[in-house]
Backbone as JSON, one array per atom type, in Angstrom:
{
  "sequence": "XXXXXXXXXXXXXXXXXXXXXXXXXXXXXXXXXXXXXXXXXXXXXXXXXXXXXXXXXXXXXXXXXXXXXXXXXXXXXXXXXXXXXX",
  "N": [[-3.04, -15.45, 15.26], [-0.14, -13.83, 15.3], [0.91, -10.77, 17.25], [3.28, -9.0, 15.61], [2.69, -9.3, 12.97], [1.08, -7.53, 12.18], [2.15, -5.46, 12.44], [4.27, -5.33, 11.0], [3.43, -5.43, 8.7], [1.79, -3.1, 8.36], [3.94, -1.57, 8.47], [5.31, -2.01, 6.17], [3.48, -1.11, 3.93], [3.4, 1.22, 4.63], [6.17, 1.93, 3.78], [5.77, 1.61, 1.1], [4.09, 3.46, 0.24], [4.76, 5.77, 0.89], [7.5, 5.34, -0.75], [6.85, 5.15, -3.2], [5.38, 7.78, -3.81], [7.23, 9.62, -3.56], [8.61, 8.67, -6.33], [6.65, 9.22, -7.59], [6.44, 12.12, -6.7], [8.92, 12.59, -8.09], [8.68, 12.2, -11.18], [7.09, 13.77, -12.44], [6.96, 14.97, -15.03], [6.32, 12.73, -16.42], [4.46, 11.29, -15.4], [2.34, 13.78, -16.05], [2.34, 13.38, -18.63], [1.29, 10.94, -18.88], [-0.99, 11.46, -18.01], [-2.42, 13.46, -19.77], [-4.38, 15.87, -21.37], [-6.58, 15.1, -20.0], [-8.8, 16.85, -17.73], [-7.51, 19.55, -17.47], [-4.54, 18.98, -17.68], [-1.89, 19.73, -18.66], [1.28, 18.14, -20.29], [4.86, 19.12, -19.54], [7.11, 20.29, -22.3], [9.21, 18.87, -21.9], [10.97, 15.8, -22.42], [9.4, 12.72, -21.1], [10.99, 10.78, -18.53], [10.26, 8.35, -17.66], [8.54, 5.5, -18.78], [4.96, 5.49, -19.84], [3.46, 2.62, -18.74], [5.18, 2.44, -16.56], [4.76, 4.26, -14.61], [1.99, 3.86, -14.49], [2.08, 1.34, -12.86], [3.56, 2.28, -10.89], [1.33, 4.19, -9.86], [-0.35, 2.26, -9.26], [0.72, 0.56, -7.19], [1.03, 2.77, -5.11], [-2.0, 3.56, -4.81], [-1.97, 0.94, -3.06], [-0.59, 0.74, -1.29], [-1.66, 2.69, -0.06], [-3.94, 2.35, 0.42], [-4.08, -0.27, 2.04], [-2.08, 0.42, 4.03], [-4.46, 2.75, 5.66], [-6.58, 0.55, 5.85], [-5.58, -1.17, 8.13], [-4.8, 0.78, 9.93], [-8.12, 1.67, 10.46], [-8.59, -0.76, 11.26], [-7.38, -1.39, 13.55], [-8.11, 1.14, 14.89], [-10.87, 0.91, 15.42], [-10.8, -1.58, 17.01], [-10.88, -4.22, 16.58], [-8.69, -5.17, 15.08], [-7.7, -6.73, 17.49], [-9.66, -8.44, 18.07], [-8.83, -9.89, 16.0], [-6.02, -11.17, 16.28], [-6.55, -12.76, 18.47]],
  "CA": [[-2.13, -14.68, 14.46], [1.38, -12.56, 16.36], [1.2, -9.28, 16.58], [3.9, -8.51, 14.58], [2.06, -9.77, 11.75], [-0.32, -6.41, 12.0], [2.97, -3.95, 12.6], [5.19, -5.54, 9.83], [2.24, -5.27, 7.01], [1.89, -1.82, 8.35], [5.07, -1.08, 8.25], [5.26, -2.45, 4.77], [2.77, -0.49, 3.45], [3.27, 2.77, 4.84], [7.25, 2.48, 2.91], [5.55, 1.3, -0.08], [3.14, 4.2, 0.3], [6.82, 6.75, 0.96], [8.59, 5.34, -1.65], [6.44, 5.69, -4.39], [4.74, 8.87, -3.69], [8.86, 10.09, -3.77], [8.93, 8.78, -7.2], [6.33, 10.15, -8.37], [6.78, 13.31, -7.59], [10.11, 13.02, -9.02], [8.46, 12.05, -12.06], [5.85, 14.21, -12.63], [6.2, 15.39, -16.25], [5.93, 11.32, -16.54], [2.59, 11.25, -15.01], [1.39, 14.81, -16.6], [1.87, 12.91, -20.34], [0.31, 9.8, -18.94], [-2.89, 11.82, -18.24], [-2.72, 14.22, -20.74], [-5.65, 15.76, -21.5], [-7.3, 15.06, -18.86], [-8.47, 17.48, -16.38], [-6.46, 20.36, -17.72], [-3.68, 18.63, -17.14], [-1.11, 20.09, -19.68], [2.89, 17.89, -20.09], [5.56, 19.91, -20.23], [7.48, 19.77, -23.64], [10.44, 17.63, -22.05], [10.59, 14.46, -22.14], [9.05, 11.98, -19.47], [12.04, 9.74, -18.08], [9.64, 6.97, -17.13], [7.02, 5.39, -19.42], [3.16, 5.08, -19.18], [3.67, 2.0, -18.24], [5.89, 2.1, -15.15], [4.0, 5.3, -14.56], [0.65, 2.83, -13.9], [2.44, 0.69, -12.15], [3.66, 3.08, -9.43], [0.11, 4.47, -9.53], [-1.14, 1.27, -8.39], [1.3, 0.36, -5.83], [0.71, 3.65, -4.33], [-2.98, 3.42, -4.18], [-2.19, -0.6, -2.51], [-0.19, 0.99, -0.32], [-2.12, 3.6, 0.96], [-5.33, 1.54, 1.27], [-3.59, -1.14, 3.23], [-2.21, 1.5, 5.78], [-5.28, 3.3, 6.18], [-7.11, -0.5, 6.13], [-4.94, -1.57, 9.4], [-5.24, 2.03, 10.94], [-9.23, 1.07, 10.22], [-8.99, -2.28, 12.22], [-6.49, -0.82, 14.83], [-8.89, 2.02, 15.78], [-12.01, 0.13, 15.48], [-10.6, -2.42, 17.91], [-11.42, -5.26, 15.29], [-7.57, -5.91, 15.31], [-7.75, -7.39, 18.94], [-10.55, -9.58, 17.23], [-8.19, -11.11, 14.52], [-4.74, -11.52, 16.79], [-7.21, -13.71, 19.0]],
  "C": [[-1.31, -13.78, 15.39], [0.73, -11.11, 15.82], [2.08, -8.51, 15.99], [3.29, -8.38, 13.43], [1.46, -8.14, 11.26], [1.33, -5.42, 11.52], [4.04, -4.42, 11.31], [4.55, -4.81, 8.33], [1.87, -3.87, 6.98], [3.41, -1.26, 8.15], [5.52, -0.86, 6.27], [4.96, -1.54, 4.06], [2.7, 1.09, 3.26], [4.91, 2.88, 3.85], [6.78, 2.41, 1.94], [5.06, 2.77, -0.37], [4.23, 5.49, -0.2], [7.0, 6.67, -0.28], [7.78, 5.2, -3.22], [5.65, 6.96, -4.56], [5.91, 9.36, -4.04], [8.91, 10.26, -5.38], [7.77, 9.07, -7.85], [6.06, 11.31, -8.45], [7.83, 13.8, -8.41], [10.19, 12.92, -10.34], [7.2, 12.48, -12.53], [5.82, 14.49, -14.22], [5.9, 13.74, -16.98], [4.39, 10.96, -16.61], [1.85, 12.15, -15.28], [1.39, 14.05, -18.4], [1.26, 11.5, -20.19], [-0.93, 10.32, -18.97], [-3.06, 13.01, -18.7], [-3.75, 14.92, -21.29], [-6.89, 15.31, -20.83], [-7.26, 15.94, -17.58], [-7.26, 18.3, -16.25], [-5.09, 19.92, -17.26], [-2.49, 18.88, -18.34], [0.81, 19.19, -19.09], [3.69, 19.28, -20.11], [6.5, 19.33, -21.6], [9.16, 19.25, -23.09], [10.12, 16.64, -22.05], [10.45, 13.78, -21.62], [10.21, 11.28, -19.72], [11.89, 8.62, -18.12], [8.13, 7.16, -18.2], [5.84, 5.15, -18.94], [3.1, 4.2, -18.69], [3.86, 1.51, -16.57], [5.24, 3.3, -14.35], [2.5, 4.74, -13.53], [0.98, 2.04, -13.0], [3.0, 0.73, -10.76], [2.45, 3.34, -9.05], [-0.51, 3.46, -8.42], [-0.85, 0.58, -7.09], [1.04, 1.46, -4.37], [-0.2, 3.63, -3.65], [-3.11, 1.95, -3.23], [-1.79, -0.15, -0.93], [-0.6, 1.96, 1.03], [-3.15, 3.01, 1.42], [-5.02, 0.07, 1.94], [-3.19, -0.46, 4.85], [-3.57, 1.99, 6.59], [-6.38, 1.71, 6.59], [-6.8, -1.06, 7.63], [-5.34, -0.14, 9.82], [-7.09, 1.83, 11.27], [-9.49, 0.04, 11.47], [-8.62, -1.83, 13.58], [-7.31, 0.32, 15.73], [-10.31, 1.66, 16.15], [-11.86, -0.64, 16.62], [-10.77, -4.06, 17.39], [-9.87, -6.24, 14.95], [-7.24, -6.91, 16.23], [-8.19, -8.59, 18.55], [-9.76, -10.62, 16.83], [-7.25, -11.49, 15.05], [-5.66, -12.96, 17.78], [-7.06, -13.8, 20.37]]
}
């Protein structure tokens, strides 16, 4: 396997990681009426922009994105990367 392969997928990951962390803090009263009630977590009384939905769906990209970065940082400091390029 190239070593690009490692620095692209990191690369990848860490914008994915950026660019939805961005939007959601730009959409926070979004994500305070998705988890509502939970964990004193009070909306405010405007209205979210972005539904529950797309809301979850950043969520999850976020968490993909961050546990792929930190996954390669993982291999990369371990030395375990060396391993897999061959």
């Amino acid at each position: 396997m190239p070593l690009w392969i490692f620095e692209t997928v990191y690369g990848v990951a860490i914008v994915v990681a950026l660019g939805t962390g961005i939007w959601l803090l730009l959409h926070l009263t979004a994500v305070a009426r998705t988890f509502a009630g939970k964990a004193d977590i009070v909306p405010s009384p405007k209205p979210a922009r972005a539904s529950r939905r797309s809301v979850r769906r950043v969520l999850a990209a976020f968490a993909a994105g961050v546990t792929v970065a930190m996954a390669i940082q993982v291999l990369a400091t371990m030395g375990l990367a060396n391993a897999l390029i061959g």
